[in-house]
C-alpha positions as CSV (number, residue, x, y, z in Angstrom):
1,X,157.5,45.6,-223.3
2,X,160.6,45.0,-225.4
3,X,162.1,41.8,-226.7
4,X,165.2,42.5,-224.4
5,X,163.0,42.8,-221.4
6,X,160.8,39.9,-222.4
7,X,163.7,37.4,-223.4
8,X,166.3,37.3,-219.9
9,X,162.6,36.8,-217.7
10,X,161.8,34.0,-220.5
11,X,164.9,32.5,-220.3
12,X,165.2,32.2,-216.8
13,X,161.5,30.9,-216.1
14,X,162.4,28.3,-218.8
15,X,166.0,27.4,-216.7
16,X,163.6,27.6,-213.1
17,X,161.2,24.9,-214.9
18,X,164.1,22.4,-215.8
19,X,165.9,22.2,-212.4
20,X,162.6,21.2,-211.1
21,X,162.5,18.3,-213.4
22,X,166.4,17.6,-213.0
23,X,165.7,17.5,-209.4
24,X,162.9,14.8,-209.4
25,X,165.2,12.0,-210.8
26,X,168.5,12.7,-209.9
27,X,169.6,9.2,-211.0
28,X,168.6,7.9,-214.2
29,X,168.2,4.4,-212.8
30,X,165.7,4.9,-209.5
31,X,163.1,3.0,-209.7
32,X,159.9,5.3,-210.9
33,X,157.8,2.6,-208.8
34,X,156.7,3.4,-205.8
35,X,159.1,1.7,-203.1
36,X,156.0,-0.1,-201.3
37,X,155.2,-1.8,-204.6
38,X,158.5,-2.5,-205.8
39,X,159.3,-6.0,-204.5
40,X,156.3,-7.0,-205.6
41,X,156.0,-5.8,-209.1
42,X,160.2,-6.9,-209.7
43,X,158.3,-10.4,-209.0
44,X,155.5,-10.2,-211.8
45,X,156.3,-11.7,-214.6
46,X,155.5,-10.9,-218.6
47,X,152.3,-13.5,-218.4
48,X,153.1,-13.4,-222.6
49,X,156.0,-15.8,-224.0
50,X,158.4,-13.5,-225.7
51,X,157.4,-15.2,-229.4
52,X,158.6,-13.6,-233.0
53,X,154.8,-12.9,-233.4
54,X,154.5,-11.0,-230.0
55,X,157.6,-8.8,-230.5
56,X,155.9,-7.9,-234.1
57,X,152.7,-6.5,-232.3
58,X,155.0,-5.1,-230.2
59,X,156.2,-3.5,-232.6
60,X,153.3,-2.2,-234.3
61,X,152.3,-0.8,-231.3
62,X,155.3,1.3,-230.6
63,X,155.8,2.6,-233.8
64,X,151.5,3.0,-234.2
65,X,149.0,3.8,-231.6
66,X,150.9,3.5,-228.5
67,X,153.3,6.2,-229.8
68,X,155.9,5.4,-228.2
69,X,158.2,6.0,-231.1
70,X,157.5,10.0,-230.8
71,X,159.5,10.7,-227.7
72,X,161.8,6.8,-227.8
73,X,162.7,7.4,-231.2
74,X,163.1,4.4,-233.8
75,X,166.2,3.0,-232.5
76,X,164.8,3.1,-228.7
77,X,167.4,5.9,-227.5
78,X,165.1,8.7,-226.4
79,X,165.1,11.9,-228.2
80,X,167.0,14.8,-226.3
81,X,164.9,17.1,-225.1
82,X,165.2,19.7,-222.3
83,X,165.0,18.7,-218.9
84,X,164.1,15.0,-218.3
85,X,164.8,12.7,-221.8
86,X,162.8,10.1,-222.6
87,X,164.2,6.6,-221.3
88,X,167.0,5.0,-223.6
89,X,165.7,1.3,-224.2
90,X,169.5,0.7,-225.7
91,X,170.7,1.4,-222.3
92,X,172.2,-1.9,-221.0
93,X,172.4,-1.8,-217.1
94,X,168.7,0.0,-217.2
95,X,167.8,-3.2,-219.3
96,X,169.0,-5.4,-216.4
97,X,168.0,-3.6,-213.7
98,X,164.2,-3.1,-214.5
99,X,161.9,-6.0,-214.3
100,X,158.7,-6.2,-216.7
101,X,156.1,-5.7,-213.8
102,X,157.7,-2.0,-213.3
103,X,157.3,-1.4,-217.3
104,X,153.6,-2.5,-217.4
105,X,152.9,-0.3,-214.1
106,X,155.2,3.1,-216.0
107,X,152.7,2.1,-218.8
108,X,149.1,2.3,-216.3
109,X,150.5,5.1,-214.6
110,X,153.1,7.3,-216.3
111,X,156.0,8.1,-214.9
112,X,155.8,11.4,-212.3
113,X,158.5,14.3,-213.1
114,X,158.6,13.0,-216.7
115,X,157.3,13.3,-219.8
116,X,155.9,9.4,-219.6
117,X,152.3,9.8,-220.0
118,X,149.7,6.7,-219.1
119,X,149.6,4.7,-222.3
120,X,147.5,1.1,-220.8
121,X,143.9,2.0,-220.7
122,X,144.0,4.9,-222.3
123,X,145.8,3.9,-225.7
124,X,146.4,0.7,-225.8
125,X,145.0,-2.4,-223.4
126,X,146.9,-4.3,-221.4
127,X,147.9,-7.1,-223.4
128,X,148.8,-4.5,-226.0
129,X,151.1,-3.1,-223.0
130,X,152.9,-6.8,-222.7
131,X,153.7,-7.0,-226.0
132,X,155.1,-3.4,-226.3
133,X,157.9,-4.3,-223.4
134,X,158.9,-7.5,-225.1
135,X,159.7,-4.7,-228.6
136,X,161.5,-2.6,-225.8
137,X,163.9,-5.6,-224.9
138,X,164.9,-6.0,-228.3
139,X,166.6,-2.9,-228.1
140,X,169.2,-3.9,-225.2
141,X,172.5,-3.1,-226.0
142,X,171.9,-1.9,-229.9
């Protein structure tokens, strides 16, 4: 088969495969929680004081083992890629609308029709996972 033939079939299977993703999240800033668990994880709290010295792990870990850096990028505004980007941590009104109990459960259990993969228990532990979302609020509105 010929790269013509080959190239209009690839093309269109890759467009099919990002509408699906598109179609997931229509609006960037739906909860990824499930809605049952919502209330109740906008009402858990960050059991870790926001100190200088927890940021800095935080820190480490994002740019280290958790990774995070690869698809955030290092000034926390996602890199572009096809269908659904990575989260923009810069993104103000995301910032304000998202409470740390919904980070920490993205971080145990990805984030379905993204890219998010698990990251606490498989990467990093929990407290690890505490420390990374206090580094993530630094990036509000930068």
């Amino acid at each position: 088969m010929s790269i013509i033939k080959i190239l209009p079939i690839t093309l269109c299977t890759l467009f099919l495969s990002t509408l699906t993703t598109f179609a997931f999240h229509k609006d960037q800033y739906q909860p990824r929680v499930p809605l049952e668990l919502l209330a109740k994880l906008q009402d858990q709290d960050n059991p870790y004081p926001a100190t200088p010295e927890r940021i800095e792990i935080g820190r480490k870990i994002y740019f280290g083992k958790g990774l995070c850096v690869t698809c955030h990028s290092n000034n926390g505004k996602g890199v572009r890629l096809p269908g659904h980007s990575p989260r923009d941590f810069t993104d103000v009104k995301w910032q304000n609308l998202r409470e740390d109990g919904e980070l920490m459960w993205v971080l145990k259990n990805g984030s379905p029709g993204t890219g998010m993969p698990i990251r606490v228990g498989k990467v990093i532990n929990e407290e690890e996972g505490w420390s990374v979302i206090h580094f993530i609020r630094t990036f509000k509105g930068k």
